[in-house]
C-alpha positions in Angstrom: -102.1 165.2 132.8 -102.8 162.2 130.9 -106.2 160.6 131.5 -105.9 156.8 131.4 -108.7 155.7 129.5 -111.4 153.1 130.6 -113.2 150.5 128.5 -116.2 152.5 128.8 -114.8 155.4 127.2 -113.5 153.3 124.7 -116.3 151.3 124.2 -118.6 155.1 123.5 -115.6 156.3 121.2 -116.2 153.3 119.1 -119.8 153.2 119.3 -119.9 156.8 117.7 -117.2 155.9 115.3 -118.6 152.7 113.7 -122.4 152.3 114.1 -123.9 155.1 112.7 -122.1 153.9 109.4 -123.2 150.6 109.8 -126.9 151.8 110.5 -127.1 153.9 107.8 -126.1 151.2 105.3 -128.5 148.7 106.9 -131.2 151.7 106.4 -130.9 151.7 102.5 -130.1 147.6 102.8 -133.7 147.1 103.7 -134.9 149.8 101.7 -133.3 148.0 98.3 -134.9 144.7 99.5 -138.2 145.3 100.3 -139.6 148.5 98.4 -140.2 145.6 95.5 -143.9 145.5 97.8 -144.8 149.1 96.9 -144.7 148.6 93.1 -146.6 145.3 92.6 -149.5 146.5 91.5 -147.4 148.3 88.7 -145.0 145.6 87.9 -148.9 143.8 86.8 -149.8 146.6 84.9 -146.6 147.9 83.0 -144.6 144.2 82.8 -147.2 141.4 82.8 -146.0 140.1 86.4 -149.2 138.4 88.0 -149.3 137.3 91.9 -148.0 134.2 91.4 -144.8 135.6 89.6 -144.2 138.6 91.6 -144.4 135.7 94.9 -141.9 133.9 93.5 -139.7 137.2 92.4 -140.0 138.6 96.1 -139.2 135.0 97.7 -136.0 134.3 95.4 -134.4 136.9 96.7 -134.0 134.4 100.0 -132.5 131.6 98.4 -129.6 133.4 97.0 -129.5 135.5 100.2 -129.0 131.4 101.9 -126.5 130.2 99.2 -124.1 132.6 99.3 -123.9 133.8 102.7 -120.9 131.8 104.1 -118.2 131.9 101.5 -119.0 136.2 101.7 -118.6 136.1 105.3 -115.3 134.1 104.7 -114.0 135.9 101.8 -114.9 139.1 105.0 -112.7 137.1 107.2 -109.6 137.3 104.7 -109.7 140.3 103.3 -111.2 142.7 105.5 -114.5 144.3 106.3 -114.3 147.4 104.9 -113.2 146.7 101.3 -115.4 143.5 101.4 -118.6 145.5 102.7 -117.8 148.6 100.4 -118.0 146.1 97.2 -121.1 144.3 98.4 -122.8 147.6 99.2 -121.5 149.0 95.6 -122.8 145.9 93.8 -126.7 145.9 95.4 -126.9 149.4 94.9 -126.5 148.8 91.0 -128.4 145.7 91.2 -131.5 147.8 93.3 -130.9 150.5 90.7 -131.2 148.2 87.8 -134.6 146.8 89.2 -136.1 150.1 86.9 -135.3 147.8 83.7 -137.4 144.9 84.8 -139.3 143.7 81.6 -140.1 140.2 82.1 -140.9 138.3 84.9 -137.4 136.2 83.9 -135.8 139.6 83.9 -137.4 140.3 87.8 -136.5 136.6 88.8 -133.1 137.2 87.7 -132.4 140.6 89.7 -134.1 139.9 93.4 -131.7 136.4 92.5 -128.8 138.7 92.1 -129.9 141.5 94.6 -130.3 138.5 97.4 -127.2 137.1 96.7 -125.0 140.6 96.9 -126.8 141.4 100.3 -126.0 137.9 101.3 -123.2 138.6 103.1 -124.0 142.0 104.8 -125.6 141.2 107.8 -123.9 138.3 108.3 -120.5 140.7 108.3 -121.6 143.2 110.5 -122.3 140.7 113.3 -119.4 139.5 112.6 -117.5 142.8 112.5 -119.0 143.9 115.8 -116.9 140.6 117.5 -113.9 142.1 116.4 -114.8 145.7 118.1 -117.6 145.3 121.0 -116.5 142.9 124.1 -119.1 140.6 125.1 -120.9 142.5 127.6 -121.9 145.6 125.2 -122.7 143.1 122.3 -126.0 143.1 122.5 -126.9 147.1 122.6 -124.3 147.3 120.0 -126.6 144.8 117.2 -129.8 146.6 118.6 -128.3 149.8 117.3 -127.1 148.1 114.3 -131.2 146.4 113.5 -132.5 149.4 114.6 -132.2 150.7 111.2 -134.9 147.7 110.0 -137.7 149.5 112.8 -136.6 153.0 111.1 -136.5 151.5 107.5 -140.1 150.2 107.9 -141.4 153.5 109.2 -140.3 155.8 106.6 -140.0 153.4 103.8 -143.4 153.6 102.7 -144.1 157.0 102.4 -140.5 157.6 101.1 -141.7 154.9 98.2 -145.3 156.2 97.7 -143.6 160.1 97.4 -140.9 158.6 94.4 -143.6 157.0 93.2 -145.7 160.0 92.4 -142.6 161.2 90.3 -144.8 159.3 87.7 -144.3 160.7 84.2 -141.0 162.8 85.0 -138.5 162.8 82.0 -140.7 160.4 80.5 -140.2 157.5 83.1 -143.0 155.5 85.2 -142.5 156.2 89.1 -141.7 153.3 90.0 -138.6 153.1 88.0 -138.1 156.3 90.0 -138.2 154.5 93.4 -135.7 152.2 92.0 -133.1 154.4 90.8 -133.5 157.0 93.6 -133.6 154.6 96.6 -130.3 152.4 94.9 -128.6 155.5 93.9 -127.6 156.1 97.7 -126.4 153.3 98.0 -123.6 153.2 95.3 -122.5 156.6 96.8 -122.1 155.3 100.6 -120.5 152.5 98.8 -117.5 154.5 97.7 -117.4 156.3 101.3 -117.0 152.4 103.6 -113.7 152.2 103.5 -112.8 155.8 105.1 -115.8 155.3 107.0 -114.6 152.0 108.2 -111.8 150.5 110.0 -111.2 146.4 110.1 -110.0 145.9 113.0 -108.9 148.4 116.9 -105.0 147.7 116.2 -105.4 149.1 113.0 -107.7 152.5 114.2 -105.5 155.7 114.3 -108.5 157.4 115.9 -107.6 155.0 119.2 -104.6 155.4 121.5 -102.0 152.9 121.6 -103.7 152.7 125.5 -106.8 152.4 124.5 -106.4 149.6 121.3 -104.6 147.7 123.8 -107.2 148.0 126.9 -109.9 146.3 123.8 -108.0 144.2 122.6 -107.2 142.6 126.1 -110.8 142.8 126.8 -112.2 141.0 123.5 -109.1 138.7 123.8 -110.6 137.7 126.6 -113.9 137.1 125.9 -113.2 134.2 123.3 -114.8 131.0 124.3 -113.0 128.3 125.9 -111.7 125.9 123.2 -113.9 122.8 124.9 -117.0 124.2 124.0 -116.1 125.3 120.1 -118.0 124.0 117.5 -115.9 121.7 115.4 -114.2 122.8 112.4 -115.4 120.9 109.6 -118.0 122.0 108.0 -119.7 118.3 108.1 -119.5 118.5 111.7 -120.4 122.4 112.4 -124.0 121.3 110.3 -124.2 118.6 112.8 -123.7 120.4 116.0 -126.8 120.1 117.7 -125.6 123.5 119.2 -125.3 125.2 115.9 -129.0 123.2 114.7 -130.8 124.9 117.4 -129.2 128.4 116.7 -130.7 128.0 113.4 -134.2 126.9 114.0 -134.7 129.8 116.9 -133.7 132.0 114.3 -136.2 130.6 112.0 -138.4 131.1 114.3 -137.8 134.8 114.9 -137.7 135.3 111.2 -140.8 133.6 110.0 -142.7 135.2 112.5 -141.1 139.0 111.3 -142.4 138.0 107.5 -146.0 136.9 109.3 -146.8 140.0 110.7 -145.2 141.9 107.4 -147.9 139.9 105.7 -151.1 140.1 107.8 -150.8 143.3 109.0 -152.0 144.9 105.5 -155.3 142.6 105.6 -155.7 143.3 109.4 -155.7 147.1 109.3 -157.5 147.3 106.3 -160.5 146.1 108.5 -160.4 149.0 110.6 -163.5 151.1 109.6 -162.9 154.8 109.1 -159.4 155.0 107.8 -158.0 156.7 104.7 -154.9 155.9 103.1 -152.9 158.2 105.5 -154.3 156.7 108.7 -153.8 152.9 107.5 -150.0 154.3 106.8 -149.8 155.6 110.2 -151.7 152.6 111.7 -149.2 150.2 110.0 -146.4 151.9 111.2 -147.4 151.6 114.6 -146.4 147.5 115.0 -142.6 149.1 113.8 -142.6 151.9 116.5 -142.8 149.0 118.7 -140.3 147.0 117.6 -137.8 150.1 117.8 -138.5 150.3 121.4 -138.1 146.4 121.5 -134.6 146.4 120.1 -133.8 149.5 122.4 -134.6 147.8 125.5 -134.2 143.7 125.4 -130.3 144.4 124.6 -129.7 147.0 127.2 -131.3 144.7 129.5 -129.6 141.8 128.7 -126.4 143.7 128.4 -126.9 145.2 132.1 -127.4 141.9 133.8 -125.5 139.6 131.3 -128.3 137.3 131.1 -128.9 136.2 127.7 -131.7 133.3 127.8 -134.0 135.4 129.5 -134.4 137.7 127.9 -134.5 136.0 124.4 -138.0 133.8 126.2 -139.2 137.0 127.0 -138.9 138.4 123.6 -139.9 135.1 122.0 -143.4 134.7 124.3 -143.4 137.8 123.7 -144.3 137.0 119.7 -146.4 134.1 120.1 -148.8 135.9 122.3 -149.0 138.9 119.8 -149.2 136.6 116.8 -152.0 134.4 118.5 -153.5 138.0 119.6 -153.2 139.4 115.8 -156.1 136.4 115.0 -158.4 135.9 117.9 -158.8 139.9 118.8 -161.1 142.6 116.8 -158.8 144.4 114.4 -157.9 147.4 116.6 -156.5 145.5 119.9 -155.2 143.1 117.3 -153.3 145.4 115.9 -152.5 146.4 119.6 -151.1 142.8 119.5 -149.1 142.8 116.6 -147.1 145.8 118.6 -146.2 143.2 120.7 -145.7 140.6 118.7 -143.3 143.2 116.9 -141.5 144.5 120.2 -140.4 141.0 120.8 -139.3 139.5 117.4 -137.2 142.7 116.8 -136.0 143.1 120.7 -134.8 138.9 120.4 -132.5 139.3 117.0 -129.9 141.3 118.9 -129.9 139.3 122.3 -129.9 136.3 119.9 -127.0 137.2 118.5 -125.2 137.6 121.1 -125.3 133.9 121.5 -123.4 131.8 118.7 -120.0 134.3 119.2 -119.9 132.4 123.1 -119.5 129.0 121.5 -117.7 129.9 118.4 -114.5 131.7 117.3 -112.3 133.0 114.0 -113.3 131.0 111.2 -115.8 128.8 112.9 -117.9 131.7 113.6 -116.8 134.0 110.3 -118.5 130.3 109.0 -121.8 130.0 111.1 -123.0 133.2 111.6 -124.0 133.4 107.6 -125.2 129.8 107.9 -127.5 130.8 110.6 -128.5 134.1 109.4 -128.9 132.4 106.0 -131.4 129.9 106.7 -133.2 131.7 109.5 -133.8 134.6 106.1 -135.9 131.4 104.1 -138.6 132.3 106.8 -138.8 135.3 104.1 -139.8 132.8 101.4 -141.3 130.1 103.7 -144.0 132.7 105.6 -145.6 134.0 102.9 -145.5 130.9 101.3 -147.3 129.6 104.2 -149.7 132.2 104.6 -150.9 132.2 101.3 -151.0 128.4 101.0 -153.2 128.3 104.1 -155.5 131.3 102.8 -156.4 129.2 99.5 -157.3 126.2 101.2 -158.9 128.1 104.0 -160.3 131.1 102.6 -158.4 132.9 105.2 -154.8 134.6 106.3 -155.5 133.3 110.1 -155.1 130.1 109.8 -151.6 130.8 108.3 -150.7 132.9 111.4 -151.5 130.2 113.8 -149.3 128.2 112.3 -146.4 130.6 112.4 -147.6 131.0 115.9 -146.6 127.5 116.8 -143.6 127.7 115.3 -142.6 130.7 117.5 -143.5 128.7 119.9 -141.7 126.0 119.3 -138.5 128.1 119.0 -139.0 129.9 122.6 -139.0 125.9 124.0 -136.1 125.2 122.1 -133.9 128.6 123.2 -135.1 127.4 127.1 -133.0 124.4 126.7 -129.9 126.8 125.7 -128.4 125.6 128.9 -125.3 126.1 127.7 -125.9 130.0 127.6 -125.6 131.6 130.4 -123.8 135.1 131.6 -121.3 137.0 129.5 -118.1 137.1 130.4 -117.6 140.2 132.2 -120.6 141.6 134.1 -121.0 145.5 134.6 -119.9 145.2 137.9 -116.5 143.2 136.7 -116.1 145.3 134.1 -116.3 148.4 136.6 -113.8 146.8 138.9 -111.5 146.1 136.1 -111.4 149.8 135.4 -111.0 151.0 138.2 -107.8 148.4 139.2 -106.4 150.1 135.9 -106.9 153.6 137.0 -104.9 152.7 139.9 -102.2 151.7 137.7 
């Protein structure tokens, strides 16, 4: 007897088929773009790259992250995810691999350039990609198990970077051209696995039932927006959209204040007396176990109760009262802070974006997501930028914090006026109905 499947079952077969892929690549995606901070001190020594160089090096990396976001997401659109993602994934991995011949600080400019602009569009894709698989209602557990992988990245990155770095000396090479070659070299090889690991689209999966492609395909189908609340198509006029503006400054917002934390936290637990070097690892992993838990929960709640404004306040109060904690407390509860300043800027991304796929559709959103995603990533340049601005004129890193504070702030008032945001489509209960009418059938 033939069991006729529900969207449930379907939704769990392609959760286990397609995210731990995705996760995995987003693991060593984070890995090849920010295990340049382990080696600074050794990029001074061995290549002549002072502060101010190895600043700029580290920030570039965001501006060709920003340029050439969109026309990769649309060149994803055309020709598929899984070829497009493969190459991308192929193409950093060499570049992350080829950060061991840095020489020059033209030479590192020129690389993080490069490495930003092959990443570019791979987050950008997978949220896109998850559209095409994930209906509305189990969009937002879907991209916390995708981001996930930047909590579990941060955890073991470090002492992943400091062990490849103690391969010092080994067949004559300095370790950390060892961290480069052995953290990229994964990467090239998953590369050549994405497109069996992958599948663009359900009516293209032979791993679904001709039942079971058609009960998702309904289902997404769907949950498109209605046309009379689409952005417009030209590009002039998508910029413009005051709907599209705010989407980008909230995830500024979110992103500025990710970088902030990534920059004071060093300074902060260094101030805890009695530490070694493996308790400050452990203490500085602790802000990251907290923003795992953050990107487990917020999603699964707003999933459950299809409410998506709430909980992106929560998350984004959330942040400002752990930022503004991380300066006014003693270093050990402000480090307790920091955890949940962490918990909520991780926990929004997912709810977040869950949001511009409700207003936007094909092209349009294949187009904004990048653009988005793009400038919400020059809160990587702008929040260091900031914080060591502030620290010169100031002496200290605080002041800096407070003003990525207010812009936190200043993005939780603007996602309360997301009026236009409201349930998903389908709630649980609707989508428990649904199944059951087709059980029946």
């Amino acid at each position: 007897m033939n069991t006729v499947p529900t969207l449930e079952s379907v939704r769990r077969k392609v959760s286990r088929r397609l995210l731990p892929p995705l996760f995995l690549m987003f693991v060593l995606s984070f890995l090849d773009r920010t295990n340049v901070a382990l080696v600074k001190p050794h990029l001074a020594a061995d290549v002549g790259i002072d502060a101010a160089a190895y600043g700029l090096g580290a920030g570039v990396f965001f501006v060709g992250y920003a340029v050439l976001g969109v026309p990769s997401n649309l060149a994803l659109h055309r020709v598929g995810a899984r070829r497009w993602l493969a190459g991308l994934m192929f193409v950093w991995g060499l570049l992350s691999c080829a950060m061991a011949l840095v020489n020059s600080p033209t030479s590192f400019y020129t690389l993080r350039f490069l490495l930003g602009a092959a990443e570019a569009g791979f987050f950008p894709g997978v949220i896109l990609y998850i559209t095409y698989w994930f209906p509305a209602a189990d969009r937002g557990k879907a991209t916390g198990m995708f981001q996930s992988a930047v909590a579990i990245s941060s955890i073991i990155g470090n002492p992943l970077g400091g062990y490849l770095i103690g391969l010092h000396g080994l067949a004559g090479l300095d370790g950390w051209k060892w961290m480069f070659l052995l953290e990229g070299a994964p990467t090239v090889l998953l590369a050549i696995a994405v497109p069996w690991l992958l599948t663009d689209r359900p009516e293209q999966a032979s791993w679904l039932t001709g039942e079971e492609k058609t009960l998702l395909t309904d289902r997404i189908a769907a949950d498109r927006p209605d046309p009379s609340l689409r952005s417009p198509r030209r590009a002039r006029a998508v910029i413009g959209d005051s709907r599209v503006l705010r989407l980008m400054f909230v995830y500024f917002a979110i992103q500025i204040s990710v970088y902030g934390v990534t920059f004071w936290l060093p300074a902060l637990v260094g101030r805890i007396d009695g530490l070694g070097d493996v308790g400050i690892g452990f203490v500085s992993a602790l802000p990251w176990v907290f923003a795992l838990l953050g990107v487990v929960i917020l999603p699964w709640y707003s999933d459950r109760t299809g409410d998506r404004r709430g909980p992106l306040r929560i998350a984004l109060v959330m942040t400002v009262a752990g930022l503004l904690g991380g300066v006014l407390l003693p270093p050990v509860p402000a480090v307790a802070a920091l955890c949940v300043a962490a918990f909520g800027f991780l926990g929004a991304q997912p709810v977040f974006w869950t949001v511009p796929p409700t207003i936007l559709a094909g092209i349009q959103i294949a187009a904004t997501i990048p653009l988005i995603s793009g400038f919400g990533n020059l809160g990587g340049f702008v929040g260091p930028y900031v914080m060591g601005a502030v620290e010169s004129g100031t002496g200290s890193g605080a002041g800096g914090l407070y003003v990525i504070a207010a812009i936190a702030a200043a993005g939780a008032v603007v996602a309360t006026g997301f009026h236009w945001v409201g349930q998903t489509t389908r709630t649980p209960a609707e989508r428990t109905e649904d199944d059951a009418h087709r059980a029946l059938r």
